[in-house]
N, C-alpha and C positions, 0 to 999 in steps of 0.2 A: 488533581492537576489536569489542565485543559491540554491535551497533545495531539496534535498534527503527525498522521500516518500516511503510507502508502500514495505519498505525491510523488510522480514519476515525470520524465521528460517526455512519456508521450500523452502527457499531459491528463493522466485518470484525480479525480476529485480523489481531495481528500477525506479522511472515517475521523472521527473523535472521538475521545477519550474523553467524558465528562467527572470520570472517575465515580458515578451513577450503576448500576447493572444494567445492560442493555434491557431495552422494552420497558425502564422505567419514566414516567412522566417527566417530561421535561418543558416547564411553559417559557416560551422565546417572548420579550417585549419587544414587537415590531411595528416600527416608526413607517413601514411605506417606502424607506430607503435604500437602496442595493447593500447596504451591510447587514443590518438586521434581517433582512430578504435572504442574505445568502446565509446566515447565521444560521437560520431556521431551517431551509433546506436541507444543510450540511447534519444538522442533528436527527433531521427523516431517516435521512442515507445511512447517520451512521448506525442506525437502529432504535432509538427513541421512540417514545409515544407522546410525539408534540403537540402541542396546543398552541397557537398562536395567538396574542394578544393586542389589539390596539388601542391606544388611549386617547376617547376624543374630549380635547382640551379646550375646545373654547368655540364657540357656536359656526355651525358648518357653513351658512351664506355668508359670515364674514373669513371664514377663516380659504375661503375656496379661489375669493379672491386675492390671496397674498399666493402667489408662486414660489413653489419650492418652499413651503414651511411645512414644520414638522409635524404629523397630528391635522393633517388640513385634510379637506375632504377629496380631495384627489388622492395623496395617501393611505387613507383609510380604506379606498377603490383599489390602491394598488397591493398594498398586505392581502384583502381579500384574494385577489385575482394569482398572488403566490399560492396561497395555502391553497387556492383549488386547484393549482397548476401541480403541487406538490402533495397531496393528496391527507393533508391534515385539517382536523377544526381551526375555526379563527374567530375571534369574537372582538366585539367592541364594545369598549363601559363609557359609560357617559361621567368623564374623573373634569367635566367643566366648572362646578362650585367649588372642587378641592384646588383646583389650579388657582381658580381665580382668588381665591383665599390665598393660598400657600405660597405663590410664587409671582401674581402680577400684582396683589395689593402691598405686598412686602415690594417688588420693584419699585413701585410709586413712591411708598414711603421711604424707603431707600435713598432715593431722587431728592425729594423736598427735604429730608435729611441733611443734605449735603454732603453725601456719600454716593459711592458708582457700585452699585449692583452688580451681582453673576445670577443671571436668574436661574442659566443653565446648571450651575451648582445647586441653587436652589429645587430645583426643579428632581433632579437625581436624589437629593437629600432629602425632602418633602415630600413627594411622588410615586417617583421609578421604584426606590431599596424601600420603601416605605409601605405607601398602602399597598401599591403593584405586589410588592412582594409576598403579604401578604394573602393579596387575593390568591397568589400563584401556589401557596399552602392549602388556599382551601380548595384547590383546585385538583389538591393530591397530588402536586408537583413533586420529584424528588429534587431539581434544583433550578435555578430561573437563569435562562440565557438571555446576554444582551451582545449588540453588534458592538461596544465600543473598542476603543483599539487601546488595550490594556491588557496587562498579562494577571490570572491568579498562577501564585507557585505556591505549593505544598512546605512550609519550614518547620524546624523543631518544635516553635510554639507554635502551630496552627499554620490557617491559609497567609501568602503575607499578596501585599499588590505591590506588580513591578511593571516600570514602564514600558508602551509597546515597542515592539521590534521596528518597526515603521516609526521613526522620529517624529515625521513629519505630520503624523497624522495621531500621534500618541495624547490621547485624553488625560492621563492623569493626576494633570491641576483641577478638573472636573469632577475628579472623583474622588479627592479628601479626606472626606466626611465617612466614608465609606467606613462601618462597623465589621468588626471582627466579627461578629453574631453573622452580620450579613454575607459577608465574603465565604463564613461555611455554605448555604444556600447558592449564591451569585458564580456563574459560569462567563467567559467572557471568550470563545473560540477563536477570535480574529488578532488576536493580542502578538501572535506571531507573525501574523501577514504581513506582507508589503499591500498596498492598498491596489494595485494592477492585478494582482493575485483575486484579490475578491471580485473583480471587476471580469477577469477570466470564467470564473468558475459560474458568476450568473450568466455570461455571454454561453458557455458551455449548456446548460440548465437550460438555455431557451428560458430565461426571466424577464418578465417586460419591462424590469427595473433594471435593466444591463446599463444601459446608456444613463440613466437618471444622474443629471446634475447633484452635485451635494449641496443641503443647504447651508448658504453664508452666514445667514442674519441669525438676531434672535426669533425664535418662531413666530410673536407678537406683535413683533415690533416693524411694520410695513419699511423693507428701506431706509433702515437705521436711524427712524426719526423715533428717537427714545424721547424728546421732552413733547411731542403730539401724543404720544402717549399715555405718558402722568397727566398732561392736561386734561385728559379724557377721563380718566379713572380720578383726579381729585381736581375737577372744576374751580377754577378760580384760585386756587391754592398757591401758584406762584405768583409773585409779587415783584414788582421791582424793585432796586435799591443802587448802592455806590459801589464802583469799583476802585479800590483804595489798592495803591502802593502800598509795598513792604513796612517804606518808611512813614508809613501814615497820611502820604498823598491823598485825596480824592482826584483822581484821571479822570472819571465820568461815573454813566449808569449804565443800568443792565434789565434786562425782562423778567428776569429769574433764578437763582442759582441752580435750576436744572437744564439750564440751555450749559452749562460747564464743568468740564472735569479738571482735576487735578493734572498736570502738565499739559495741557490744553495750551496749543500758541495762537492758532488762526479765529476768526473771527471774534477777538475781544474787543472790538470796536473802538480801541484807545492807542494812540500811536506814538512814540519816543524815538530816541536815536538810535539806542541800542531794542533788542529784541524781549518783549515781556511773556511769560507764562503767568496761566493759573498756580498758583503755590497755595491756596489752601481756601476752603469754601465756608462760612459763617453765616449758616441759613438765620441762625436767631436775632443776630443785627442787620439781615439780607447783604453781608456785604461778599463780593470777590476779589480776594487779595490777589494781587500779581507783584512779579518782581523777577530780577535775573536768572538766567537760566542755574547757576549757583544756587540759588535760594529753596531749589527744589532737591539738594541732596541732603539723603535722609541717614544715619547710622542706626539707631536703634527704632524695634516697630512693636506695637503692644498690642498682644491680641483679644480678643473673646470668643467663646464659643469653641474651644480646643478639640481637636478630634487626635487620639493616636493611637498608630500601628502597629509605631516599633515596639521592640521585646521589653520586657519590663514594664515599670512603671511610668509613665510619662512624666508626672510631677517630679522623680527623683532624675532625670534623664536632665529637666531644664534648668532644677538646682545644681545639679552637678559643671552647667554649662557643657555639654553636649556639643560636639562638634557635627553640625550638618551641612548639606547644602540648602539653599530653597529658589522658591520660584516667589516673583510678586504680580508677576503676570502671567497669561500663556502662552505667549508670545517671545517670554524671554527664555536662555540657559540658565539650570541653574547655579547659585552662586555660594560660593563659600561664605558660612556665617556659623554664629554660635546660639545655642539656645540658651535661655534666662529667666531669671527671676525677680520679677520686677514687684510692688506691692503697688507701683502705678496703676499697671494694667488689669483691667476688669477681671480676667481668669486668674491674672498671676503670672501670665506666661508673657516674653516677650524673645526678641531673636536683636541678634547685634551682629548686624553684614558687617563682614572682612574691607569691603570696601562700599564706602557710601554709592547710592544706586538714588536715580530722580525719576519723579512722577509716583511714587509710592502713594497710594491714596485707600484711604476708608473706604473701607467697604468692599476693595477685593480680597481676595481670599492670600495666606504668605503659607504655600507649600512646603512639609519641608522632606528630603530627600537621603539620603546615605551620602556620607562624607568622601568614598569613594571616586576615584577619577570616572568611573563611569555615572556617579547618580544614579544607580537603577533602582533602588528599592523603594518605594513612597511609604515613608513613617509618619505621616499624618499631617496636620497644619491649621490653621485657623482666620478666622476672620478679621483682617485687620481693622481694630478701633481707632489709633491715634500713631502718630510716630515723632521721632523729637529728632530733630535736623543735626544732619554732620556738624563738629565742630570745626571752625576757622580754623585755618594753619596760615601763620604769619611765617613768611620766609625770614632764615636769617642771615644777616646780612657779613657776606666774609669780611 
């Protein structure tokens, strides 16, 4: 377990506890960003024999120009200039074909799909725990540190993951996927911080990454223009077609169904009296449905791709209907639901929210959480495939 020592009010850094023997290898994945920065540091201090690593994702003239992305060549400049400041190696792999494989032509296809990508789950599940992690074995790592803000804690069966102490900055709809195999390996120091805290400790350290902005966007994606994107990586691929009503309307046309997401209201270029959303995306007829903002409450959601955490077995957890919370985005609390077993759904697994929840859309990821008033413990989740709409409730009439 990851614990935070000898933090005082007159403000001395704090030592960690990787649960490792001191002086054993510890390789830090660091992004350039004052967490991973300070991440690294903190394991120098506390006695480790670090190795810092950076991973460059995608070609350095274009990447230098996007500010504040992660993996760009400004960052790469600035992990360096830590590790010489802190007095450990730091290396750079050139992980540009595995990316562009693993996580931007999956985005694209994602997109023309008619489905909305997480690349950055992708990217951690494909990448980071993956081949990173292995390098960081052959590196003679005893366990691989990352800055994200996530707790590991020690349980009866094994490591479990639990959400950071820092709400606001807690990752762990991004990290799902995340294997038991792994989390033995995976160290995560900052899980406890408040995010001012890490911002202290590099200001302390003389980091040149004290001040650094955090980045917003996805790393790739210039300014959140994700459908310039696909259209880069698959030329000519979007199409235009009809945007149909609910009830079978045709309203107009459209560029492509990756200029649109799932509860998307602004720019649909079709106008009524009352208010229209995206309700659902049909790349194979090019069409995009829209319809009342009703139209987009979802009760049950069917996943693929199952990752789980919790104790036991997960398939007898979803037969049993298992009572969790979950997350459908990362942006939201999460919400009381049950888990299921559906023969619908591509794994088998499916979830049935307590209360219908809108904008649920393919292809992000449906977290699911401990039932507990707090939610803290992340017990796995998966990629949503498809979901089947609230039913109508007809009032009755006294």
């Amino acid at each position: 377990m990851t614990m935070l020592t000898d933090i005082s009010l007159a403000g001395d850094l704090p030592r960690l506890d990787l649960g490792v023997p001191k002086g054993a290898r510890v390789v830090v994945a660091m992004s350039g960003g004052v967490d991973s920065s300070v991440t690294a540091a903190l394991c120098k201090l506390s006695g480790y024999d670090v190795v810092g690593v950076t991973l460059q994702l995608y070609d350095h003239g274009v990447a230098i120009q996007k500010k504040g992305a992660c993996c760009a060549g400004q960052d790469i400049h600035d992990a360096r200039r830590v590790a010489e400041a802190m007095g450990f190696p730091h290396y750079v792999l050139d992980y540009e074909s595995r990316f562009g494989e693993a996580v931007m032509e999956d985005f694209a296809d994602t997109y023309l799909a008619g489905a909305t990508p997480i690349p950055c789950v992708r990217c951690n599940e494909r990448v980071k725990f993956r081949d990173l992690l292995e390098t960081a074995r052959d590196l003679g790592g005893a366990a691989m540190a990352t800055g994200h803000y996530i707790r590991r804690v020690e349980g009866a069966e094994g490591p479990q993951l639990r959400r950071a102490h820092d709400a606001s900055k807690d990752q762990s709809y991004f990290l799902f996927s995340t294997t038991k195999e792994q989390l033995d390996f995976l160290r995560f120091p900052l899980g406890e911080m408040p995010k001012d805290e890490v911002r202290r400790i590099a200001a302390a350290l003389g980091l040149v990454v004290a001040d650094k902005p955090d980045s917003q966007d996805i790393c790739f994606v210039p300014e959140g223009k994700y459908a310039a994107v696909v259209e880069r990586l698959r030329p000519g691929a979007a199409e235009p077609g009809e945007i149909v009503h609910v009830d079978g309307s045709v309203m107009g046309r459209h560029p492509g169904v990756i200029h649109y997401t799932v509860g998307q209201r602004r720019g649909l270029g079709v106008a009524t009296g009352d208010p229209l959303y995206v309700v659902r995306l049909d790349p194979e007829r090019r069409r995009v449905v829209v319809g009342p903002r009703e139209a987009l409450l979802v009760r049950r959601i069917h996943l693929k791709d199952v990752a789980w955490l919790g104790d036991g077995e997960g398939e007898a957890a979803a037969r049993a209907g298992a009572p969790v919370a979950v997350k459908v985005r990362s942006t939201r609390p999460p919400a009381p639901a049950a888990l299921a077993w559906d023969a619908a759904s591509p794994s088998g697994w499916a979830v049935d929210l307590a209360e219908p929840e809108e904008g649920v859309a393919p292809g992000q990821a449906c977290v699911f959480y401990s039932p507990d008033p707090a939610h803290d413990r992340v017990l796995g989740g998966g990629w949503i495939a498809a979901t089947a709409a609230a039913p109508r409730v007809t009032p009755v009439r006294a």
